[in-house]
C-alpha positions as CSV (number, residue, x, y, z in Angstrom):
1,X,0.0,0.0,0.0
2,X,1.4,3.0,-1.1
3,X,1.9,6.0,1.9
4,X,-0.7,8.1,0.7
5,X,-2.9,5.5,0.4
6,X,-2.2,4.4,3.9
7,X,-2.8,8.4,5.4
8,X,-5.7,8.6,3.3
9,X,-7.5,5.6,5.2
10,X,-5.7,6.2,8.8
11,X,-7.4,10.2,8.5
12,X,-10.8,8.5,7.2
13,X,-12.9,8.3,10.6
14,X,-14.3,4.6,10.5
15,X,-18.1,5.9,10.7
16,X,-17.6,8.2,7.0
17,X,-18.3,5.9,4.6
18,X,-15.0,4.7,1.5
19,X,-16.0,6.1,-1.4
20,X,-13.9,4.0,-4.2
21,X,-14.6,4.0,-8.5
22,X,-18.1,5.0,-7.8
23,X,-18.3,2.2,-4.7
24,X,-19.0,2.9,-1.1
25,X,-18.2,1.0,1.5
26,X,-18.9,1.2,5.0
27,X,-17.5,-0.2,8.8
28,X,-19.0,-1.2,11.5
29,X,-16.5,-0.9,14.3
30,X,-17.5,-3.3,17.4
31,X,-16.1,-5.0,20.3
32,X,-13.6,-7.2,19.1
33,X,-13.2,-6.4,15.3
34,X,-15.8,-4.6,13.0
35,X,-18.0,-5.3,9.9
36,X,-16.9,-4.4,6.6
37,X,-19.8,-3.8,3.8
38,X,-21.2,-2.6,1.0
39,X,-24.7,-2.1,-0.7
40,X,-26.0,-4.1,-2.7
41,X,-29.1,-3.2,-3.6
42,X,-31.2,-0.4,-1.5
43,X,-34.3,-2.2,-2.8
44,X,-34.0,-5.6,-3.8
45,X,-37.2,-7.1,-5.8
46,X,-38.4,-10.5,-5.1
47,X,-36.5,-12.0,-8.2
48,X,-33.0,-10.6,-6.8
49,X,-34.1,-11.7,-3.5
50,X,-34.8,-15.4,-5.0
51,X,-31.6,-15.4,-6.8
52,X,-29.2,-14.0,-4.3
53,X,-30.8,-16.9,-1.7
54,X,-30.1,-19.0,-4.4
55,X,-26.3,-18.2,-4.9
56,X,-25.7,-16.9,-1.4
57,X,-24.4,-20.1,0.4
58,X,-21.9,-21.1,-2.5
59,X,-21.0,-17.2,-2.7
60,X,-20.0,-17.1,1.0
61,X,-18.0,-20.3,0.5
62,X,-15.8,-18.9,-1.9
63,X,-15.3,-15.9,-1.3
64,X,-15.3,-14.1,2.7
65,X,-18.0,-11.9,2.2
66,X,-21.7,-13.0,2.9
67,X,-24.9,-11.1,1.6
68,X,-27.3,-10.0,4.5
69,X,-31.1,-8.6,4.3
70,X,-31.0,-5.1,6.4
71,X,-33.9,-4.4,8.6
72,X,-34.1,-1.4,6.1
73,X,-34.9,-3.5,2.9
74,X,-31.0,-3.0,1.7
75,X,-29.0,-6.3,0.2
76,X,-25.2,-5.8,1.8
77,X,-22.5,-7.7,0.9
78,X,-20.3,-7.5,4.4
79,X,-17.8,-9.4,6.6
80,X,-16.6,-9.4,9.7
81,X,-12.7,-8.4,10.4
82,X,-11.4,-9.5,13.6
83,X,-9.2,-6.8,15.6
84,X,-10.3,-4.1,12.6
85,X,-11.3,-1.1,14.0
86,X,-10.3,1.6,11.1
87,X,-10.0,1.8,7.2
88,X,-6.7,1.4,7.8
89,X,-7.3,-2.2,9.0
90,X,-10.1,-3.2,6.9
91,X,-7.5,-2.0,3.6
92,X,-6.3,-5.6,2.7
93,X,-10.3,-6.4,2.9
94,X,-11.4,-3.8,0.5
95,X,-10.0,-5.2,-2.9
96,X,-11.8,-8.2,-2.5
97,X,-15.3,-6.9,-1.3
98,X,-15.2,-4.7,-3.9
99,X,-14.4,-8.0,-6.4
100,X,-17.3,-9.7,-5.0
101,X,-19.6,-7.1,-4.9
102,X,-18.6,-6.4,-8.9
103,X,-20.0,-10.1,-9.9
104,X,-23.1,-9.9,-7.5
105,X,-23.9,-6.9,-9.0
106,X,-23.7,-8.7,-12.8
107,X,-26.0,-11.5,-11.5
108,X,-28.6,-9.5,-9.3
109,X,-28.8,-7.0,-12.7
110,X,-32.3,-7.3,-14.5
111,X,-32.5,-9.6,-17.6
112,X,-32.1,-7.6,-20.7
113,X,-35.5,-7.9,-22.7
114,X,-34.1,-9.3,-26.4
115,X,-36.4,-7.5,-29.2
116,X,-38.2,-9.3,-31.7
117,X,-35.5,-10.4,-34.3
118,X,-32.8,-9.9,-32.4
119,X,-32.0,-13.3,-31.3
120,X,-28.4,-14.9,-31.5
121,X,-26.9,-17.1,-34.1
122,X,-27.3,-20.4,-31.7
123,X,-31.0,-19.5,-30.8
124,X,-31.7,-18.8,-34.6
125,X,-29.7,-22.3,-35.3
126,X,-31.7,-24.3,-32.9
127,X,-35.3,-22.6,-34.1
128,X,-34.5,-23.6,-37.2
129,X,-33.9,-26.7,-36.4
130,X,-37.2,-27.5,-34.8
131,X,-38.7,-26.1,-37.9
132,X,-36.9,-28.8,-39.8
133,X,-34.9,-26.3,-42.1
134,X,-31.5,-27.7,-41.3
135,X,-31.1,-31.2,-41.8
């Protein structure tokens, strides 16, 4: 970590939220370590919901970072850092949370709505196919 880097995150009060490329995170400093998060989603729908209890489990296997419902209605992507009690602790954390939260975002985004005649070559292929033009 580069020294402005570090005196830029040991002058950042833990409660001020890490703004980073458009990403905030926050910390949660508590006895014995603190929670290190992110939004999500401030309003999930019920098909995010579905999907991110879906891929949730296997997410928080791989990676340290679990997704949480807030009593609020926000989807956070946090973790808990024992003996973190500043940005200055939680630094080696960020790169990763920030990772995660990158893919969740990808698979929580809403389905893009193909138009009519815009499907792709394979879908065209296998139409086709069932139409008995290929043989």
């Amino acid at each position: 970590m580069s020294d402005d880097i570090a005196r830029w995150l040991a002058d950042l009060p833990a409660e001020m939220p890490l703004v980073l490329d458009g990403e905030e995170a926050y910390l949660l400093p508590a006895f014995g370590g603190a929670e290190l998060g992110a939004i999500l989603l401030h309003a999930a729908s019920d098909a995010q919901l579905d999907e991110a209890a879906r891929c949730g489990f296997q997410g928080a296997r791989q990676f340290e970072a679990g997704l949480a419902l807030r009593e609020d209605g926000a989807l956070v992507l946090s973790r808990w850092l024992p003996d973190a009690s500043s940005w200055k602790d939680a630094a080696p954390a960020l790169e990763p949370l920030f990772n995660q939260l990158s893919m969740w975002r990808a698979a929580l985004a809403p389905a893009r709505v193909q138009r009519h005649g815009t499907d792709d070559l394979s879908e065209q292929r296998i139409r086709a196919l069932f139409a008995g033009a290929l043989r």
